[in-house]
C-alpha distance (Angstrom), angle and dihedral (degrees) to the residues before:
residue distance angle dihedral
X1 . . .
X2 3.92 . .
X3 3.52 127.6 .
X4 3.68 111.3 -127.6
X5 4.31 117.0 -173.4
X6 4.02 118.9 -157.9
X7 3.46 110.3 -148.9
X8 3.55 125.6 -166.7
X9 3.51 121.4 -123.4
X10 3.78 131.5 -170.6
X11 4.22 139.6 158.7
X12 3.70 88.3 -84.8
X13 3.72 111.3 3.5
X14 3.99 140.9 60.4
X15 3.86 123.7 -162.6
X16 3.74 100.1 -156.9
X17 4.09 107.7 -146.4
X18 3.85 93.6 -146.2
X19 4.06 97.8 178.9
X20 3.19 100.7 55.4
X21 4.41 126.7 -146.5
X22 4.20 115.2 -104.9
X23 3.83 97.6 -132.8
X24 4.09 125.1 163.2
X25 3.71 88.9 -127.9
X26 3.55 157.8 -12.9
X27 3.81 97.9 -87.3
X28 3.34 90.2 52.9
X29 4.33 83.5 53.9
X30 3.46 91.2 51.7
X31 4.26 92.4 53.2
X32 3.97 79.7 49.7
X33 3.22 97.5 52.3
X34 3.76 101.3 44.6
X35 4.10 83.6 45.8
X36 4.03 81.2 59.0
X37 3.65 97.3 44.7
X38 3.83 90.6 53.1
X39 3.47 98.3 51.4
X40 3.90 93.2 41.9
X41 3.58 91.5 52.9
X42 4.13 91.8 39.4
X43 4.16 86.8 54.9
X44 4.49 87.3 45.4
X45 3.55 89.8 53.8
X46 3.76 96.3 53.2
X47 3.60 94.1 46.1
X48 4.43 86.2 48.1
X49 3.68 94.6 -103.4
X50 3.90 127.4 135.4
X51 4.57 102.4 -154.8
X52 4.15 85.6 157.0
X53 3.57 79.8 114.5
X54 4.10 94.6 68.1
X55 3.25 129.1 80.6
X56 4.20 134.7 -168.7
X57 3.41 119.8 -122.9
X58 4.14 117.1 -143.4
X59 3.61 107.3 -144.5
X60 4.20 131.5 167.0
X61 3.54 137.9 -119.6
X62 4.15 87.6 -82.1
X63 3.89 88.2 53.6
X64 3.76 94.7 -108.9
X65 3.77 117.7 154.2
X66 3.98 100.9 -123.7
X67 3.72 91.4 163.7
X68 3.81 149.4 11.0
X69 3.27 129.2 -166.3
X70 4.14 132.6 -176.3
X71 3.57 125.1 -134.6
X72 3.72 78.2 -128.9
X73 3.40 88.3 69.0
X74 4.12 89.5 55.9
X75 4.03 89.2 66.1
X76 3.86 109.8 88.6
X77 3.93 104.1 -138.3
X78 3.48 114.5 -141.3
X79 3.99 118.6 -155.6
């Protein structure tokens, strides 16, 4: 199974996920990483903070970017 890492990326900061998640594949990283943008953003909002801005980056065992995804993107919009 492949080791995906979600690294957290900001304007002026990266949080570098150095252990990495065992998934089967990258949908499955991009579920997790929405999962992690919600509850990042859920834990900034109680503390006053506004990180919809951020976004995690999905990269493999080589460090290759094979995916980014916005916390934006973790906010269903309804029409």
């Amino acid at each position: 199974m492949p080791i995906y890492y979600f690294n957290v990326m900001s304007a002026s900061d990266i949080v570098m996920d150095f252990e990495g998640t065992d998934l089967p594949d990258i949908a499955t990283a991009r579920t997790e990483a929405i999962e992690d943008g919600r509850e990042l953003m859920s834990n900034a909002v109680l503390e006053g903070r506004d990180i919809a801005s951020r976004r995690i980056e999905i990269c493999d065992e080589a460090g290759d970017v094979l995916l980014t995804v916005a916390f934006s993107e973790a906010i269903r919009q309804f029409d």
